[in-house]
PyMOL CGO cylinders between C-alpha atoms (Angstrom):
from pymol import cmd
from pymol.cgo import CYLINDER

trace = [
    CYLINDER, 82.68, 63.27, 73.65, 85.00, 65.82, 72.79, 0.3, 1, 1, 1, 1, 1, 1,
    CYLINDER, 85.00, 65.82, 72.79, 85.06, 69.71, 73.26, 0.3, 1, 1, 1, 1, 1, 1,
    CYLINDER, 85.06, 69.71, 73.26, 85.91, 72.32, 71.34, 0.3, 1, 1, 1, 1, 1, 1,
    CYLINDER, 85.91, 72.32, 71.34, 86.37, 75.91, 72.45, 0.3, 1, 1, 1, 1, 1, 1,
    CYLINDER, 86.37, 75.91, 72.45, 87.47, 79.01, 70.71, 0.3, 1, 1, 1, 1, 1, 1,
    CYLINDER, 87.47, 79.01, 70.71, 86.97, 82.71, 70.74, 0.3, 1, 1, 1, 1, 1, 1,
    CYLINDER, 86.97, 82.71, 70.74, 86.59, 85.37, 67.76, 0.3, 1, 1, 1, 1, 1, 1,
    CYLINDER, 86.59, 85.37, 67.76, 86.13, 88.91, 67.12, 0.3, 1, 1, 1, 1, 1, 1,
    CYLINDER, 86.13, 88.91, 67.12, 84.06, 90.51, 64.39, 0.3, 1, 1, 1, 1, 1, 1,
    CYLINDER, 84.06, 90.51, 64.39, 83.06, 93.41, 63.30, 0.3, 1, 1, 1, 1, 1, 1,
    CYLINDER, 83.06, 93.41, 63.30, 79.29, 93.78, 63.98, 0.3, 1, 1, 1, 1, 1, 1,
    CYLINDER, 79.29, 93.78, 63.98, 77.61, 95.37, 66.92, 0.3, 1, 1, 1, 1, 1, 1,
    CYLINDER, 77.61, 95.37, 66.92, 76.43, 92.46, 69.32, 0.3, 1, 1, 1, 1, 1, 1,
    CYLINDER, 76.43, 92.46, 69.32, 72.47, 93.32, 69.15, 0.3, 1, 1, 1, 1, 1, 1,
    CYLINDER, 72.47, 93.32, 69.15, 72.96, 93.70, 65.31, 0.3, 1, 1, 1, 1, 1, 1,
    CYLINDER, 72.96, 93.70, 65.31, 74.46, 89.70, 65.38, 0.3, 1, 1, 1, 1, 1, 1,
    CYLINDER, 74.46, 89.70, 65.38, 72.01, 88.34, 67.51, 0.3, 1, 1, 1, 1, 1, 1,
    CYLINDER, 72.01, 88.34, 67.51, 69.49, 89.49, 65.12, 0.3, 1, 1, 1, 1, 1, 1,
    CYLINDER, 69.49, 89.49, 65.12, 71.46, 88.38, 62.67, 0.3, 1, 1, 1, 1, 1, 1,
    CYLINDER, 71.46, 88.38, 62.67, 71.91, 84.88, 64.48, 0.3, 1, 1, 1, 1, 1, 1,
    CYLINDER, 71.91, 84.88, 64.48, 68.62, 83.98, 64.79, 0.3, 1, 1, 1, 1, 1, 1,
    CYLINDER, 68.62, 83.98, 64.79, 67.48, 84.19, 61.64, 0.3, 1, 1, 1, 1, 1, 1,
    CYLINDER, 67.48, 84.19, 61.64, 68.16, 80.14, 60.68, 0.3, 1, 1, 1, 1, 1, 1,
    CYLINDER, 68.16, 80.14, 60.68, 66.58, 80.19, 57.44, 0.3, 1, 1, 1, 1, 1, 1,
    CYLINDER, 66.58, 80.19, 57.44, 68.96, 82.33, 55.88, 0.3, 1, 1, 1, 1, 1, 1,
    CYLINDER, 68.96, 82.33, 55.88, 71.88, 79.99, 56.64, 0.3, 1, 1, 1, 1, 1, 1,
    CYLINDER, 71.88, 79.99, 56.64, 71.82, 78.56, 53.62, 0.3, 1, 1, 1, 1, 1, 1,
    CYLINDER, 71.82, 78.56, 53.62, 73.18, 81.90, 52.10, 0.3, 1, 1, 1, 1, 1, 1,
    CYLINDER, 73.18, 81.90, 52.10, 76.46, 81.73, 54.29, 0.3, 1, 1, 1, 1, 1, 1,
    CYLINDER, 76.46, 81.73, 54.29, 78.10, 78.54, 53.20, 0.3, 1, 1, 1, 1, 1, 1,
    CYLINDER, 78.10, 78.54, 53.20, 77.42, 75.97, 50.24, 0.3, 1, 1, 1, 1, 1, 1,
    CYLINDER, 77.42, 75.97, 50.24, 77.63, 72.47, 52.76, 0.3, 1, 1, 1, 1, 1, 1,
    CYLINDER, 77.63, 72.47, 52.76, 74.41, 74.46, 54.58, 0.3, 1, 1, 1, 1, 1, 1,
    CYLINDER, 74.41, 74.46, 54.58, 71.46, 73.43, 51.70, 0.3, 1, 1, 1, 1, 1, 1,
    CYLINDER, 71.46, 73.43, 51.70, 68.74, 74.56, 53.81, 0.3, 1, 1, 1, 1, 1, 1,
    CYLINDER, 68.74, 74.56, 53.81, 67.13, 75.51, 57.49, 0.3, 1, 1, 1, 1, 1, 1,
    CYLINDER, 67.13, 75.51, 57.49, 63.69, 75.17, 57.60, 0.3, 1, 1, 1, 1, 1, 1,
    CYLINDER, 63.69, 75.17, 57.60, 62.07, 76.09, 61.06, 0.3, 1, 1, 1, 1, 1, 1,
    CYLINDER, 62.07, 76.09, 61.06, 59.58, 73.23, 62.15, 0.3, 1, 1, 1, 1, 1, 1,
    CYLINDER, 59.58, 73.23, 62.15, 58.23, 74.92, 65.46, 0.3, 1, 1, 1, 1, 1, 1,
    CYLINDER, 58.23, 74.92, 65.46, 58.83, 78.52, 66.79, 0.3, 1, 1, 1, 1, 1, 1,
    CYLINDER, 58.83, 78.52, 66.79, 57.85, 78.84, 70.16, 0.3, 1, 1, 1, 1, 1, 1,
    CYLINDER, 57.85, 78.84, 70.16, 58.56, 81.62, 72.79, 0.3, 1, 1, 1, 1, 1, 1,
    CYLINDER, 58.56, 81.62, 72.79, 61.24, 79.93, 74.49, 0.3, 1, 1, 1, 1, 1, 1,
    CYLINDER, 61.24, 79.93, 74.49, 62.90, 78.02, 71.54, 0.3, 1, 1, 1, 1, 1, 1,
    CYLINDER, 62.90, 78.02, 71.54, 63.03, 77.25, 68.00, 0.3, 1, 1, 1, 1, 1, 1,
    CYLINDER, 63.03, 77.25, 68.00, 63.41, 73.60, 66.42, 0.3, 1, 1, 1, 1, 1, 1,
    CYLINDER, 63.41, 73.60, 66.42, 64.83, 73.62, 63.05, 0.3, 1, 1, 1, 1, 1, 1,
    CYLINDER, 64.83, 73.62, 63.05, 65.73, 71.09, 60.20, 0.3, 1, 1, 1, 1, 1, 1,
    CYLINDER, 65.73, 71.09, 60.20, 69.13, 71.66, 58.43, 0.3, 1, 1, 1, 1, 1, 1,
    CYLINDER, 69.13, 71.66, 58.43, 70.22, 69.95, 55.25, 0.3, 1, 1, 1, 1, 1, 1,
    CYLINDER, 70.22, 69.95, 55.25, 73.85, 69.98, 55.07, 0.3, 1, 1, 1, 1, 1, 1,
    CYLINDER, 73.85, 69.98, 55.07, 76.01, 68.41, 51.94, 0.3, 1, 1, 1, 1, 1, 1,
    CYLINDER, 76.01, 68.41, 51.94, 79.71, 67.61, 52.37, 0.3, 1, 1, 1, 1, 1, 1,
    CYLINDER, 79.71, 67.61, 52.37, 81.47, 66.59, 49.96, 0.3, 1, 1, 1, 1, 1, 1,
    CYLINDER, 81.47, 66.59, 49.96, 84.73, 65.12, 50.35, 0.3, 1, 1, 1, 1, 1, 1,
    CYLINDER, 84.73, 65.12, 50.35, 85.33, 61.63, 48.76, 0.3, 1, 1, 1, 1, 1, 1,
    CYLINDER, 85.33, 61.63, 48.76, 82.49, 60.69, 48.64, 0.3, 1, 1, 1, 1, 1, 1,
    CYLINDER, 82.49, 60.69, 48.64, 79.29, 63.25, 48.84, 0.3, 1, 1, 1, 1, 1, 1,
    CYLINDER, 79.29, 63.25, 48.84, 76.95, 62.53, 51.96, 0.3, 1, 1, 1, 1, 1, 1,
    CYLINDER, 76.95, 62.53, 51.96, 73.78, 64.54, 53.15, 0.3, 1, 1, 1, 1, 1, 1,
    CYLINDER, 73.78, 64.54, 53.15, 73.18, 64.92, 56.57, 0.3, 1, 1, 1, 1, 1, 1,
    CYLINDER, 73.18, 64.92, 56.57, 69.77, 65.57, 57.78, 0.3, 1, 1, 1, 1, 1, 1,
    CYLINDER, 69.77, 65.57, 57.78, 69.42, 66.73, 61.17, 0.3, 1, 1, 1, 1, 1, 1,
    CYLINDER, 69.42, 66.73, 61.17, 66.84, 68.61, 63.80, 0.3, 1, 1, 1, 1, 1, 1,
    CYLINDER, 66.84, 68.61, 63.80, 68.04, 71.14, 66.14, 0.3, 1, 1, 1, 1, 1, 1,
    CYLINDER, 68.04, 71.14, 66.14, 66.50, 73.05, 69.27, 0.3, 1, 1, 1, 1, 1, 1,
    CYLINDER, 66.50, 73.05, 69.27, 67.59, 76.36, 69.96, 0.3, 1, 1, 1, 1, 1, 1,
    CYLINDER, 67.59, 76.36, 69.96, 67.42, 78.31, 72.93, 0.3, 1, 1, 1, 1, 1, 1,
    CYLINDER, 67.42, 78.31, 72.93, 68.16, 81.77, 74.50, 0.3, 1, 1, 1, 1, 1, 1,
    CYLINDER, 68.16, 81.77, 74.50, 69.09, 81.79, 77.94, 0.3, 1, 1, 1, 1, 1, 1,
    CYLINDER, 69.09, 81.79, 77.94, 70.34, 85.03, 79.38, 0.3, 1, 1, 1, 1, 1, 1,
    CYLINDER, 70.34, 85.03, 79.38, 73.05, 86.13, 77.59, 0.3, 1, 1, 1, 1, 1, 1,
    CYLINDER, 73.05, 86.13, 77.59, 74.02, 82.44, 75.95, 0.3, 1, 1, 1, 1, 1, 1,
    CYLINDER, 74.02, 82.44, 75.95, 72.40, 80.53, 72.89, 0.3, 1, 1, 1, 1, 1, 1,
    CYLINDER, 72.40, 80.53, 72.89, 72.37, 76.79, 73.21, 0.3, 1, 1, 1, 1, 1, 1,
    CYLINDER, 72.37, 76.79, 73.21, 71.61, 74.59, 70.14, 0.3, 1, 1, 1, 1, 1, 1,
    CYLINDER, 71.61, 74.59, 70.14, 71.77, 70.78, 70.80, 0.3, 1, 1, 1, 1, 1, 1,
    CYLINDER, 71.77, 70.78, 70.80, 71.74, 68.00, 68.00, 0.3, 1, 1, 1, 1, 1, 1,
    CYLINDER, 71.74, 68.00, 68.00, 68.21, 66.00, 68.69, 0.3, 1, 1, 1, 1, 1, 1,
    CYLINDER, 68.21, 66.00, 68.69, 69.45, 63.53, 65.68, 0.3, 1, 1, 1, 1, 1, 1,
    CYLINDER, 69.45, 63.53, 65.68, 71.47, 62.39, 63.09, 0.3, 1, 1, 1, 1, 1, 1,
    CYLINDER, 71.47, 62.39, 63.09, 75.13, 61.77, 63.47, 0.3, 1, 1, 1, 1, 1, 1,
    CYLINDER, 75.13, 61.77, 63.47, 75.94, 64.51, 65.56, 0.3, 1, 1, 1, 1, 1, 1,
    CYLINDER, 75.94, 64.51, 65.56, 73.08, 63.73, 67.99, 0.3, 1, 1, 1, 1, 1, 1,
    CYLINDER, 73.08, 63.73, 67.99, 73.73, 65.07, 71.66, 0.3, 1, 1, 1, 1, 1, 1,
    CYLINDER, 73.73, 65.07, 71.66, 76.13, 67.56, 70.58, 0.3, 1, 1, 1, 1, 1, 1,
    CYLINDER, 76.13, 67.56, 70.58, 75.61, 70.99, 72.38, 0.3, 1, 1, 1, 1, 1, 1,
    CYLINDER, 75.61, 70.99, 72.38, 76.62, 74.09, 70.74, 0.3, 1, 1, 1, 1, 1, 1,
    CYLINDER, 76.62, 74.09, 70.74, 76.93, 77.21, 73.45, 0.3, 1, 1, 1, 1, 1, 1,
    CYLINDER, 76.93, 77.21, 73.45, 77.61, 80.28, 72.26, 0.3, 1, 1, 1, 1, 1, 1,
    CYLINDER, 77.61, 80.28, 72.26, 78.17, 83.45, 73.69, 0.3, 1, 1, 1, 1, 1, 1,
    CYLINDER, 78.17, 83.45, 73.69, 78.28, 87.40, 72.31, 0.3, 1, 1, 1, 1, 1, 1,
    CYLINDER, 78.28, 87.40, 72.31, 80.49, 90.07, 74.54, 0.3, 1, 1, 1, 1, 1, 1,
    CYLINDER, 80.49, 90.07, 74.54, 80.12, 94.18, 72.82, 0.3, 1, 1, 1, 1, 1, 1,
    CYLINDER, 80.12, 94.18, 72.82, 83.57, 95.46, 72.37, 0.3, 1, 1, 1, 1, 1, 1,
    CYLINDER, 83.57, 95.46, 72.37, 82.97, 98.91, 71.62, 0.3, 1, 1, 1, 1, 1, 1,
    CYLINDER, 82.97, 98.91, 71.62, 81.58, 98.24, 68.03, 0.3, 1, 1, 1, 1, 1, 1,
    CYLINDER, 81.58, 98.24, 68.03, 83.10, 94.49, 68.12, 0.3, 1, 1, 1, 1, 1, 1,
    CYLINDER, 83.10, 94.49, 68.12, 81.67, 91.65, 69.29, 0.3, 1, 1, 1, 1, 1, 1,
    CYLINDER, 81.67, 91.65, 69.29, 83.61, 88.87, 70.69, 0.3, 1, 1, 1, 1, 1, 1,
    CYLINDER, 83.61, 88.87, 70.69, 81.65, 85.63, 69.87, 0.3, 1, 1, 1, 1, 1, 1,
    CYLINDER, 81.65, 85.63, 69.87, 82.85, 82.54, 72.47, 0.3, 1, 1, 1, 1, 1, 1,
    CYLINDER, 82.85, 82.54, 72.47, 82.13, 79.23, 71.16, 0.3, 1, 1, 1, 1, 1, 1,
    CYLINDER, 82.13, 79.23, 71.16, 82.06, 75.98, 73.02, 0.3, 1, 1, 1, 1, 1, 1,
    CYLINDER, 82.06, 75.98, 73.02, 80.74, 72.80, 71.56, 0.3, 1, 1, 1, 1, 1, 1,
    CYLINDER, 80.74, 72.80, 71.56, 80.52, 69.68, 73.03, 0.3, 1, 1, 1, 1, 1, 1,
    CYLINDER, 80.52, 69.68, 73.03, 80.78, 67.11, 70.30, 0.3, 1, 1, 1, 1, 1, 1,
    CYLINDER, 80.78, 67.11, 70.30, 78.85, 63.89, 70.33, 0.3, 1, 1, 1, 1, 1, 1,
    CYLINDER, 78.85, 63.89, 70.33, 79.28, 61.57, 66.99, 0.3, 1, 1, 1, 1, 1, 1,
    CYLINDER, 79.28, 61.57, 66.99, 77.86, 58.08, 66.23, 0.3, 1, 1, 1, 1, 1, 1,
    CYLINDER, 77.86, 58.08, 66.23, 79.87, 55.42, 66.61, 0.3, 1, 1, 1, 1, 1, 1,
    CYLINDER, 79.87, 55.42, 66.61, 81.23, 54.76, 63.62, 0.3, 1, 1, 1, 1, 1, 1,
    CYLINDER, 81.23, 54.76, 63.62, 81.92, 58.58, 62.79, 0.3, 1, 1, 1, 1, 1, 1,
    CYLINDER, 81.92, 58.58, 62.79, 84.38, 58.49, 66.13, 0.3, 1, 1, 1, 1, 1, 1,
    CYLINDER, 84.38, 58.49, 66.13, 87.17, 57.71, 64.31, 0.3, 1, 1, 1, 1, 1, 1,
    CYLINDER, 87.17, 57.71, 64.31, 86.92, 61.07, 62.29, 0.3, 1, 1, 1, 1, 1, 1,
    CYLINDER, 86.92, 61.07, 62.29, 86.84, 63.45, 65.80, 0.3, 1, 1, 1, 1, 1, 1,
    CYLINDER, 86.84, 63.45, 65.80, 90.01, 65.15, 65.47, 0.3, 1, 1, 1, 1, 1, 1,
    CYLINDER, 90.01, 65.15, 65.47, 88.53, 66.07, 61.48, 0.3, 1, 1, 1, 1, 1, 1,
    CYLINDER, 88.53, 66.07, 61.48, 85.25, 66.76, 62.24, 0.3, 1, 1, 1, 1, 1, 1,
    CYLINDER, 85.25, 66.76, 62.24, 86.78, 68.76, 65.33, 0.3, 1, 1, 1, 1, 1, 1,
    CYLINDER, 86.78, 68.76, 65.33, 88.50, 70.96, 63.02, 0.3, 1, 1, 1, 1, 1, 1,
    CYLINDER, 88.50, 70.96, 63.02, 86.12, 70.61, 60.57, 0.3, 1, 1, 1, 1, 1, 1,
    CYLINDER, 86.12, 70.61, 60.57, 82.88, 72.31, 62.69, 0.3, 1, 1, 1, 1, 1, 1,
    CYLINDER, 82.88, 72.31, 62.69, 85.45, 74.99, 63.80, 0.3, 1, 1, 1, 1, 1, 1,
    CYLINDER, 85.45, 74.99, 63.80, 86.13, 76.25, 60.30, 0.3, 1, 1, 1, 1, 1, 1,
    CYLINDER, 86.13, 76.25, 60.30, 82.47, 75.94, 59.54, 0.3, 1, 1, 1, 1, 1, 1,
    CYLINDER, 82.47, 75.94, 59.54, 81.51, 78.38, 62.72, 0.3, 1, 1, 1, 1, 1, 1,
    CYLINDER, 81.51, 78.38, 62.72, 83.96, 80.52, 61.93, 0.3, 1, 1, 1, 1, 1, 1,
    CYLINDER, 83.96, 80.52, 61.93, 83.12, 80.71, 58.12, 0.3, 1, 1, 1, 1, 1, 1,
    CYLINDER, 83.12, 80.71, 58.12, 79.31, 81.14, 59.30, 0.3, 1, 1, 1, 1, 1, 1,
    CYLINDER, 79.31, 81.14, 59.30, 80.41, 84.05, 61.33, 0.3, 1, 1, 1, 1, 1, 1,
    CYLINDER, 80.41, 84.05, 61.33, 82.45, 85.70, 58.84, 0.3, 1, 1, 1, 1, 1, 1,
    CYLINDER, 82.45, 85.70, 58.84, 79.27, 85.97, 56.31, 0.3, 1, 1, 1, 1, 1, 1,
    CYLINDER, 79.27, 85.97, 56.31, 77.37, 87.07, 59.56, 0.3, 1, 1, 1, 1, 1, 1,
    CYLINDER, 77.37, 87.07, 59.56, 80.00, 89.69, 60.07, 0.3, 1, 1, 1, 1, 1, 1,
    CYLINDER, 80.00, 89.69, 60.07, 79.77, 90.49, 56.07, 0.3, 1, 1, 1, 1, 1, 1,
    CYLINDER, 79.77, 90.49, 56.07, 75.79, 90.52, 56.50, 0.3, 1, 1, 1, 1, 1, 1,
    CYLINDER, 75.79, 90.52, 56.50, 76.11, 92.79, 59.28, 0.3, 1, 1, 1, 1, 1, 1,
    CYLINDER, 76.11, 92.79, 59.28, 78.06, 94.83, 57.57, 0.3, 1, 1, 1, 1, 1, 1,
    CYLINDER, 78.06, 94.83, 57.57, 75.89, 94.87, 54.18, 0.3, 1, 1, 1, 1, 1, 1,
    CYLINDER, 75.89, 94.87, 54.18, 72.90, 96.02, 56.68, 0.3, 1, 1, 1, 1, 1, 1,
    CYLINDER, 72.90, 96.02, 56.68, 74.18, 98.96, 58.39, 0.3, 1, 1, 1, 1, 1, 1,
    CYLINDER, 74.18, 98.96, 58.39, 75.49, 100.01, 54.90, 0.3, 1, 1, 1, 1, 1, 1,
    CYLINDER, 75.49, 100.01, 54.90, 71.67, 100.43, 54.05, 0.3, 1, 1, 1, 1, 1, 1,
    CYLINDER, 71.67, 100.43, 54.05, 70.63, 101.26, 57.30, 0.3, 1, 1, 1, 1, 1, 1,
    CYLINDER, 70.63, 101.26, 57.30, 72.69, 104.84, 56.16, 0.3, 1, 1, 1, 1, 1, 1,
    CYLINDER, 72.69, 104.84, 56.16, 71.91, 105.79, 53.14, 0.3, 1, 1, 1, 1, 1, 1,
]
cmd.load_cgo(trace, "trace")
């Protein structure tokens, strides 16, 4: 298993992103490898989800995976319940900064066997796709307090 940590700032007001966040089924807006979300059960204390992601490097593959989510506190957890990345928890974490919020991630990535190999790519790999998630978030956020004023 290997981790990966990193922190970012953007431009959204924290309760604005958590809204923002949680709304899975509009992931497929932020980034073309994200083909859909589809929520399978919404309960109180946690949402499971099924994401259809397309990659397309040499060869194009189609990863179809189910996720739990959870809100604990202050901290979202996701973790993996199959495909490749099964086991893999995603914690992440929003801090306000005036009208900034810093947005901690820290994964802890579990692959299959034979997609070990590939960890220092699909290390770098998940942290571009976070961060590229986040930056439409952040552009999202951005759209809806333009509308929110006029």
């Amino acid at each position: 298993m290997t981790t990966l940590d990193f922190d970012m700032t953007i431009n959204v007001e924290k309760t604005l992103l958590e809204e923002i966040f949680v709304d899975y089924e509009y992931y497929s807006n932020y980034l073309k490898q994200i083909e859909s979300v589809e929520i399978i059960k919404n309960e109180k204390d946690q949402v499971i989800t099924k994401e259809t992601l397309v990659f397309s490097t040499y060869l194009k593959n189609k990863i179809i995976q189910t996720s739990v989510h959870k809100k604990i506190d202050d901290v979202f957890f996701s973790e993996i319940l199959d495909g490749p990345a099964k086991g893999t928890i995603i914690r992440i974490k929003f801090l306000s900064k005036n009208l900034e919020t810093k947005i901690t991630v820290n994964a802890k990535l579990k692959l299959s066997l034979k997609a070990k190999i590939f960890y220092p790519i699909v290390k770098k790999a998940y942290k571009h796709f976070f961060q590229g998630v986040f930056y439409k978030m952040e552009t999202r956020g951005e759209e809806m307090r333009i509308k929110k004023d006029e």
